[in-house]
Backbone as CSV, one residue per row, in Angstrom:
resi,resn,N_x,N_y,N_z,CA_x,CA_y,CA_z,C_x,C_y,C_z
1,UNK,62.989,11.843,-49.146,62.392,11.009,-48.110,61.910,11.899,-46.968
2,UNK,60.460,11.518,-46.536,60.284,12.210,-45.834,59.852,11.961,-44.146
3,UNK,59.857,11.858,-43.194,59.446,11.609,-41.904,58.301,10.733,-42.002
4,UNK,56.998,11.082,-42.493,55.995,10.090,-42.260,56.279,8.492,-43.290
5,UNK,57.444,8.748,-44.285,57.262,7.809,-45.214,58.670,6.445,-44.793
6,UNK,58.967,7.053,-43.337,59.823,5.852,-42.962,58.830,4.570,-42.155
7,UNK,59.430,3.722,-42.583,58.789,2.538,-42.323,59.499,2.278,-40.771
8,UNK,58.661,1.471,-40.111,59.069,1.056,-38.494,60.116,-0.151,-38.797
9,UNK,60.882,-0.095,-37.766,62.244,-1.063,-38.083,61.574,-2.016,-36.926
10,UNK,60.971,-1.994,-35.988,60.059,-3.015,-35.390,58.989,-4.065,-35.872
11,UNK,58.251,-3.736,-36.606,57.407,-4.726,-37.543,58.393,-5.275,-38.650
12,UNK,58.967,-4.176,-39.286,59.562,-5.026,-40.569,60.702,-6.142,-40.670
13,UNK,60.983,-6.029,-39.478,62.194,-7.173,-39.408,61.924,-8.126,-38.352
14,UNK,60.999,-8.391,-38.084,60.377,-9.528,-37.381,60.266,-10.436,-38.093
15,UNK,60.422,-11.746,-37.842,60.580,-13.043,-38.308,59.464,-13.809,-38.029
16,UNK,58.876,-14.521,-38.849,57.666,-15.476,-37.854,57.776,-16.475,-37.712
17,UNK,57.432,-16.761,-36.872,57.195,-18.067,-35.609,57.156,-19.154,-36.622
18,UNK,57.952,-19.790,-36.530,57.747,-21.533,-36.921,57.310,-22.710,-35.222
19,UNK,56.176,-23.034,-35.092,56.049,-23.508,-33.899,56.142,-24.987,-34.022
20,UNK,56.233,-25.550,-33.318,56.334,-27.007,-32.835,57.350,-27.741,-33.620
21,UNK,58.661,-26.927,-33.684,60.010,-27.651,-34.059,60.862,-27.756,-33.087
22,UNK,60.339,-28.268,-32.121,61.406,-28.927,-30.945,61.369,-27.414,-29.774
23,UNK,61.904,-28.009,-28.298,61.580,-27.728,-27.378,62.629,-26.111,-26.926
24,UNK,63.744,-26.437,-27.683,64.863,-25.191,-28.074,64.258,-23.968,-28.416
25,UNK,63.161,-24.325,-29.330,62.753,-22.561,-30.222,61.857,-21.828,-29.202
26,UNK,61.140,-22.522,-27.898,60.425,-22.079,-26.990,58.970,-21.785,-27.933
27,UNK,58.854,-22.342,-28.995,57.322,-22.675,-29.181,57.529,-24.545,-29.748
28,UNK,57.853,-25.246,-29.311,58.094,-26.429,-29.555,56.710,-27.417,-28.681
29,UNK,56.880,-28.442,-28.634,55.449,-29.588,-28.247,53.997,-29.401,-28.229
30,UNK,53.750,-28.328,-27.466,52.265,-28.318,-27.423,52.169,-26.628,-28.533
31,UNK,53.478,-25.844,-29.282,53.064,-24.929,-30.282,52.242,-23.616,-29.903
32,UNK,52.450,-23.491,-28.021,52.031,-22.152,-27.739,50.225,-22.328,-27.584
33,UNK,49.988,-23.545,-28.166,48.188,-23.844,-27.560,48.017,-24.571,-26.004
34,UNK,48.869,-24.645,-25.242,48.715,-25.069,-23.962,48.182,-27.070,-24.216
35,UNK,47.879,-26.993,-22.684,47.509,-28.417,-22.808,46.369,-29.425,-23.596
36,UNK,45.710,-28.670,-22.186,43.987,-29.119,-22.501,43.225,-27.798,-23.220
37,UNK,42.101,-28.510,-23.399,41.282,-27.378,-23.535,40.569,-27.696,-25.178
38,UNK,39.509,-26.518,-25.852,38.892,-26.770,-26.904,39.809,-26.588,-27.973
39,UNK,40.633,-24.803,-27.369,41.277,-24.602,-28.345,42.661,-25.261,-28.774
40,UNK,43.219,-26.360,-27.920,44.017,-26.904,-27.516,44.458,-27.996,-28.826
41,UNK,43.192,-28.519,-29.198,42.871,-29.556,-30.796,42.996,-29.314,-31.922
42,UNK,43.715,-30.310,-32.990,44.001,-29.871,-33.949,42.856,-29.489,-34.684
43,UNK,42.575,-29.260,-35.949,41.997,-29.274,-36.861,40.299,-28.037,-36.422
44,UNK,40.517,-27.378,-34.867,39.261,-26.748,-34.693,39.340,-25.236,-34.753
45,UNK,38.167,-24.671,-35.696,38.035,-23.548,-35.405,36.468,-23.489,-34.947
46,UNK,36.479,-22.683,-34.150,35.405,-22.644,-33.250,34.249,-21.673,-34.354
47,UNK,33.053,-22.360,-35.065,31.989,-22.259,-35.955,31.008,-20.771,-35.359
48,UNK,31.763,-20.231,-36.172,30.765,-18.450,-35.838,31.447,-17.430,-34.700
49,UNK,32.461,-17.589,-34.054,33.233,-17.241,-32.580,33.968,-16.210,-33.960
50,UNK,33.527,-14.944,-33.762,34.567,-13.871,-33.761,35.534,-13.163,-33.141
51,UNK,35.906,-13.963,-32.041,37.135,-13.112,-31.283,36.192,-12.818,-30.061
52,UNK,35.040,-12.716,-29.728,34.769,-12.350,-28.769,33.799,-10.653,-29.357
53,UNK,33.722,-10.625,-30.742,32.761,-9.705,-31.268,31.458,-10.344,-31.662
54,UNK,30.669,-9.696,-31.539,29.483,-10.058,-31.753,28.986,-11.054,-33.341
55,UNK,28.668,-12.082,-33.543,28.891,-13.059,-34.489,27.925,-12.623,-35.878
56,UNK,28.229,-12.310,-36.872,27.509,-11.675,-37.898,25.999,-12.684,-37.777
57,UNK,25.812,-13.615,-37.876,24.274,-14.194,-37.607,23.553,-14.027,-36.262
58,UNK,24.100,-12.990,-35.576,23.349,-12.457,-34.185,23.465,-10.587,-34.916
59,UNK,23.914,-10.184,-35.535,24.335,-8.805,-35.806,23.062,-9.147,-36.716
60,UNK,22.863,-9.572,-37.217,21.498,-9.654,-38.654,20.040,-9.629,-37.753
61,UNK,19.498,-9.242,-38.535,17.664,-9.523,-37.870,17.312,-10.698,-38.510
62,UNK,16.686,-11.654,-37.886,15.506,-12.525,-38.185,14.693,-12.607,-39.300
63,UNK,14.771,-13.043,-40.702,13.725,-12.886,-41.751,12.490,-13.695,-41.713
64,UNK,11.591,-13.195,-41.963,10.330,-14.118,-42.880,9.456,-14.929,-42.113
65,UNK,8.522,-15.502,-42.044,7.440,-16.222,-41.238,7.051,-17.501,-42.227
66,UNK,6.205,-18.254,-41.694,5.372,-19.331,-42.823,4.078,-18.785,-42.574
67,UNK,3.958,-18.543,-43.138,2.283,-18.064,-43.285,1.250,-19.432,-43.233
68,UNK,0.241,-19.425,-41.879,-0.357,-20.618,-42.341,-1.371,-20.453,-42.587
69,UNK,-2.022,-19.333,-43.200,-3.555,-18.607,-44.243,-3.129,-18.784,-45.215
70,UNK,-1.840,-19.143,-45.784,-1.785,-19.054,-46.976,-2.512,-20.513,-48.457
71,UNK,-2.771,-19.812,-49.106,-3.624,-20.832,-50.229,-2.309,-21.282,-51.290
72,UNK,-2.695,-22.902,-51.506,-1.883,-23.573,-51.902,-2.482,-23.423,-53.593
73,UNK,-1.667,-22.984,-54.858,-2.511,-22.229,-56.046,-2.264,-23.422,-56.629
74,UNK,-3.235,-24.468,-57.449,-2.970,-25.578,-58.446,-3.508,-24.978,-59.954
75,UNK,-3.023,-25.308,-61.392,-3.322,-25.260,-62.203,-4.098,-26.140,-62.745
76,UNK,-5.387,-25.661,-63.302,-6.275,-26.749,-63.988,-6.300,-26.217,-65.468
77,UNK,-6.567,-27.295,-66.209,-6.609,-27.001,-67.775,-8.108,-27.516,-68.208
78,UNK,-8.389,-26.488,-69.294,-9.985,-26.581,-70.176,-10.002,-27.819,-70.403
79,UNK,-9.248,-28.625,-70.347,-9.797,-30.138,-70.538,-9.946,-30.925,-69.139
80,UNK,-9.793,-30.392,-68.158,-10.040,-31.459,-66.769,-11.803,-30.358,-66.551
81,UNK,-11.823,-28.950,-66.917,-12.743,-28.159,-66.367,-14.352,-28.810,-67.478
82,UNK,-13.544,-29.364,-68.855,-14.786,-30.250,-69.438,-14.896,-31.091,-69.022
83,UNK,-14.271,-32.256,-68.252,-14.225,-33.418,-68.053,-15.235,-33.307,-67.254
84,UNK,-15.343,-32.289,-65.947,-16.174,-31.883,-64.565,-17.412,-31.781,-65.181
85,UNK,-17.773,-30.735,-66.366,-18.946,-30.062,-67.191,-19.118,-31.196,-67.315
86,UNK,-19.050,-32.376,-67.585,-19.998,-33.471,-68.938,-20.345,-34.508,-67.890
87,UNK,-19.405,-34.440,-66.612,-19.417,-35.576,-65.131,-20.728,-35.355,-64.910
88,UNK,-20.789,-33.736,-64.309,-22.720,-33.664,-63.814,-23.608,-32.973,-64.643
């Protein structure tokens, strides 16, 4: 065994938090989310919010345009192009 290969006795024996089992465990009623507030509600995670890092759909560039020169291509078949021939 060697010096770098001891493990920290601080992380590894930490226990985790069971919150909102009564007012005794000191994460009990409101579970350490405070009162009010957004983050305060059940069921929300805030849509694209990385922590306060920059949000991968702002980190990306902008793709693509609509082109409005562009030509709309239809297929015609030798039988609508005779139909035209014999019209005039």
């Amino acid at each position: 065994m060697k010096i770098n290969e001891l493990k920290s006795t601080l992380t590894s024996n930490t226990k985790r938090k069971r919150v909102g089992r009564g007012s005794g465990s000191g994460l009990g009623k409101t579970a350490g989310r405070g009162y009010n507030g957004q983050k305060s509600r059940s069921g929300i995670a805030i849509k694209g919010f990385e922590g306060g890092q920059m949000p991968l759909y702002r980190r990306l560039p902008k793709r693509g345009f609509k082109n409005i020169f562009s030509k709309k291509i239809q297929s015609i078949n030798f039988n609508q192009i005779n139909h035209f021939i014999k019209k005039y």
